[in-house]
C-alpha positions in Angstrom: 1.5 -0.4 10.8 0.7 -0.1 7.4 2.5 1.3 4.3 -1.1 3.1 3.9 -0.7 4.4 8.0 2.7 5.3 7.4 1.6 8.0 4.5 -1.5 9.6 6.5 0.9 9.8 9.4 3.4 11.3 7.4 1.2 13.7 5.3 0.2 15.7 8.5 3.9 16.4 9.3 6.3 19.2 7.9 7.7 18.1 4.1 10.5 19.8 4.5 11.6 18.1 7.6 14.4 15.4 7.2 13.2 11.5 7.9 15.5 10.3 10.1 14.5 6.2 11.1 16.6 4.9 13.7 17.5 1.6 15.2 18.7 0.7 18.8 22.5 0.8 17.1 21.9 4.2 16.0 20.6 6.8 13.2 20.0 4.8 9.6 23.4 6.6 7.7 22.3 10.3 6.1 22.0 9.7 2.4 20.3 6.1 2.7 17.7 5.0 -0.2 15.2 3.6 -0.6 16.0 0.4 -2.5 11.9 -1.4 -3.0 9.0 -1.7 -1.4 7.3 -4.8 -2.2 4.6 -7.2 -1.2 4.5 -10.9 -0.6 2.2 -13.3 -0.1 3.5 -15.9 2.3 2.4 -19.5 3.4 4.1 -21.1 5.9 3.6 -24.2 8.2 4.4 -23.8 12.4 5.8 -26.0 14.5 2.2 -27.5 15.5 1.7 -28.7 11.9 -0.8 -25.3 11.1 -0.5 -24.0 7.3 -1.7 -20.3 7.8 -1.2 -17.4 4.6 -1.2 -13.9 4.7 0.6 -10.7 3.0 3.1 -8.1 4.0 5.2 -5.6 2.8 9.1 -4.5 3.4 10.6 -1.6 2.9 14.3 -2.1 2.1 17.0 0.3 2.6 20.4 1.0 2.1 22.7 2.4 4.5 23.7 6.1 3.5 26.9 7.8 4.2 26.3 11.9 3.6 24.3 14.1 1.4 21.7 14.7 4.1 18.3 12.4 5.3 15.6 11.9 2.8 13.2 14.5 3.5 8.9 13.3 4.8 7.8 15.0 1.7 10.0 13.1 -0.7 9.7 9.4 1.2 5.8 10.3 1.1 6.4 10.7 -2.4 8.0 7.8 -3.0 5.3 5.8 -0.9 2.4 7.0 -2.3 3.3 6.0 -6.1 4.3 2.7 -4.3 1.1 2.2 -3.2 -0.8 3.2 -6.1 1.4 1.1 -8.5 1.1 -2.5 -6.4 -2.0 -3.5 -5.3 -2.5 -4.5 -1.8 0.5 -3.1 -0.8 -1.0 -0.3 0.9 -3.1 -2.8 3.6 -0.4 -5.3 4.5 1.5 -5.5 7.6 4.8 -3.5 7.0 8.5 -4.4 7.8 11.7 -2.7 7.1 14.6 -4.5 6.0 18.1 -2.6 6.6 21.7 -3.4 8.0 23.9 -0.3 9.1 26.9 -0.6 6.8 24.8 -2.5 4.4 26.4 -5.9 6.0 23.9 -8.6 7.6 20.4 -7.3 7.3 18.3 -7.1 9.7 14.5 -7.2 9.6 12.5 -4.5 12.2 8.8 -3.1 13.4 8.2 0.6 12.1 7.0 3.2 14.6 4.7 5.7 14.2 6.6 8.8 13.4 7.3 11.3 15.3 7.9 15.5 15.3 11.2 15.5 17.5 13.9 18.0 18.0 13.3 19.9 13.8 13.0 16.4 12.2 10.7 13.5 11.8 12.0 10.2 13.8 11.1 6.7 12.9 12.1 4.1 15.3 12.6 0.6 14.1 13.0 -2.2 16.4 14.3 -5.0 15.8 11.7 -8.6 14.9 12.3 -11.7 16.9 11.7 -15.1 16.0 8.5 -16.8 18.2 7.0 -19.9 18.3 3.0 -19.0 16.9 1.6 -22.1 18.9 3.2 -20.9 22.7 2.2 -17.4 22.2 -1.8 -18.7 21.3 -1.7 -21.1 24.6 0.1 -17.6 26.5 -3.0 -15.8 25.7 -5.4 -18.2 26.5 -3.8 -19.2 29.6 -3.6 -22.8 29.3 -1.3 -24.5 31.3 0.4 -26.8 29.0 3.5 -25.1 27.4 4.5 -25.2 24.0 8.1 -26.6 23.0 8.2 -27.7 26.6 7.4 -31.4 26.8 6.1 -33.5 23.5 4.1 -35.0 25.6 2.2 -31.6 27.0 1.1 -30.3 23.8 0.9 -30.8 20.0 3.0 -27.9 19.0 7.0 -28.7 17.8 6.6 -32.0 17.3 
């Protein structure tokens, strides 16, 4: 999902509804903010030697405790400026970044939001690390493993 997806999704739900994102541990803390969205550009190098580049965005935020959830209408708000104001943010793979008690944050997948029960739910789940090389021989089914044996493949060397 996009920052841009995010807004048309949230656009054609009630503004007066609360946001409520939620994690596998529980409800993000009522009263949370929003602390940045941002973009970055990022090149990195795999474990089979392969410089790639590309962008994405986070949304950070910080654990609430009281004063009620954020309602879609004021988030939207908040994400639409954002995306006017920095450029490219609005097209870029988007994360959220967000520990409950604000103590070892944790980076997650948004869901697409969701009309449930008088307010607007946004799962996150949580990102796990992968190796880039085993997932490409997965899906093209080759037999030789990556991060098995050296030998097998070219990948973590």
């Amino acid at each position: 999902m996009t920052p841009q997806m995010l807004l048309e999704t949230l656009q054609t739900l009630p503004a007066d509804l609360p946001l409520v994102f939620q994690t596998a541990e529980g409800d993000v803390g009522d009263g949370y903010h929003v602390t940045e969205f941002k973009l970055a550009q990022v090149n990195s190098i795999d474990c089979g030697g392969r410089l790639t580049s590309w962008r994405e965005a986070a949304l950070q935020l910080l654990d609430g405790h009281g004063g009620g959830h954020m309602n879609v209408g004021k988030f939207s708000s908040i994400l639409g400026q954002s995306i006017t104001r920095v450029t490219g943010l609005g097209e870029s793979p988007l994360h959220v970044e967000f520990a409950h008690e604000n103590r070892g944050m944790r980076i997650y997948e948004i869901s697409r939001p969701r009309l449930h029960e008088g307010q607007v739910g946004v799962d996150l789940n949580e990102i796990r690390a992968h190796c880039k090389p085993a997932l490409e021989h997965a899906a093209t089914a080759e037999t030789a493993g990556c991060c098995g044996s050296a030998s097998a493949s070219s990948c973590c060397a």
